[in-house]
N, C-alpha and C positions, 0 to 999 in steps of 0.2 A: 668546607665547600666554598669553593670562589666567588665572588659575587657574580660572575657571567653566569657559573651553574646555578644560581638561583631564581633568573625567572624563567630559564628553559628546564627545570625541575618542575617550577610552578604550572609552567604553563603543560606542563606535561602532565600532572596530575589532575587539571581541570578539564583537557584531552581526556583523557581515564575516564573521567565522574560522569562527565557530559555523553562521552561515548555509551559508558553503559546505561544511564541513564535513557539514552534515546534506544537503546535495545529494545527496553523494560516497556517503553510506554508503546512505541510499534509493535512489540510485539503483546501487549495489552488490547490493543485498537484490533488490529487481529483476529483476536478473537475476541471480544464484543460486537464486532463483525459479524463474525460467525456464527456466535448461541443467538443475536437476532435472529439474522437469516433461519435459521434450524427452526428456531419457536415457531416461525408463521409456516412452518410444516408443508412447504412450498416443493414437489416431486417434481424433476424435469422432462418435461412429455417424451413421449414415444418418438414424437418426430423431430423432435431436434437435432441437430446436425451432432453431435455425443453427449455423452453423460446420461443418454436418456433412462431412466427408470431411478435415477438418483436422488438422493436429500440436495435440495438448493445451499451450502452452509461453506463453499466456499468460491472464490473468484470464476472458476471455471465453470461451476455446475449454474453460476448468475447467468454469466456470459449465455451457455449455452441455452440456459429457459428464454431466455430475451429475444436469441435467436428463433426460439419456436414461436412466440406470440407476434413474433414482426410476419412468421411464415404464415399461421392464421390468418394477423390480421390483413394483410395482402391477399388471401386468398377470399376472405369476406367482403373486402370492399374491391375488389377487382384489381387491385393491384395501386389502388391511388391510396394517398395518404391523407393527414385527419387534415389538412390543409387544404387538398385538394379537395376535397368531399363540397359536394352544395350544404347550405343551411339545414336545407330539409328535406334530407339523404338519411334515411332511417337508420343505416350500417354508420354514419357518423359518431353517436355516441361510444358504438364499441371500437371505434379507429381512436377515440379518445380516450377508452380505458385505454387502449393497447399500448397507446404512443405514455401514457403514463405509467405505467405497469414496468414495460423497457424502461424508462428513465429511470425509474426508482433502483432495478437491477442494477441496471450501468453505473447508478451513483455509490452501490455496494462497490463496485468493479474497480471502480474509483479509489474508494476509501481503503481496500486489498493493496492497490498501488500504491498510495502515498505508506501505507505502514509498511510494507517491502521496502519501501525508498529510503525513511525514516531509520530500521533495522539495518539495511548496508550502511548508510553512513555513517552511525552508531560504531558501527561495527568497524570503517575507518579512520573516524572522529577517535574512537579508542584505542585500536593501533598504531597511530601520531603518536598519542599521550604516551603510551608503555615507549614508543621509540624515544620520545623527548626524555622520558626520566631515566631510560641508559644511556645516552646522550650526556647527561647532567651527572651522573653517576661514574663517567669515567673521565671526565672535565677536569684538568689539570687543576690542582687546588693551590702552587702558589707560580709567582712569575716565574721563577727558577727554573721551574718544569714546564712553562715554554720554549725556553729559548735551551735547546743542549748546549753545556760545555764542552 
């Protein structure tokens, strides 16, 4: 092997490790995501704009319960939010589960995206690497066989 094919073999193998490495743990995150979600055995209402009658356990089914409790809680407090609400606006407290309730979804929603994000790159990150080590693999091994006679 030439010395030029050795740190683009290198680097191509660490491409490799790092890629599927980052597969493994997004797609770990994933689904730790998911059997959370699922445990707290959380049904997506009837009136949610879809998914309705579904287990909460992945990005969509979040998305769309989040969607039903913002339509609730809008409908409970008249349409104002837990900021707009007075002090001593009785539907305040439940503008404040509600506005917490969403957030916590959304932050599922969230964490679905960076391990999606995390799995493609993986998944680029690793396809560099296998291209770097054929790359390195067909890498002229002495001067001679650069320059033809």
């Amino acid at each position: 092997m030439s010395t030029t094919a050795k740190p683009v073999r290198l680097l191509g193998v660490l491409g490799l490790v790092a890629g599927l490495l980052m597969v493994v743990v997004g797609g770990a995150t994933w689904g730790v995501v998911s059997s959370q979600l699922a445990e707290q055995r959380i049904t997506v209402s009837e009136n949610a704009p879809f998914l309705a009658g579904t287990t909460v356990d992945n990005p969509l089914a979040a998305f769309a319960q989040a969607e039903a409790i913002d339509k609730d809680s809008q409908n409970i407090t008249g349409g104002k939010t837990y900021a707009e609400l007075d002090r001593e606006d009785p539907v305040r407290s439940t503008a404040q589960a509600a506005a917490f309730l969403r957030a916590s979804l959304f932050t599922s929603v969230i964490a679905y995206g960076v391990a999606a994000l995390v799995i493609g790159l993986g998944v680029l990150v690793a396809g560099n690497g296998y291209a770097l080590t054929r790359i390195a693999a067909g890498a002229p091994r002495r001067r001679e066989e650069l320059v033809p006679a």
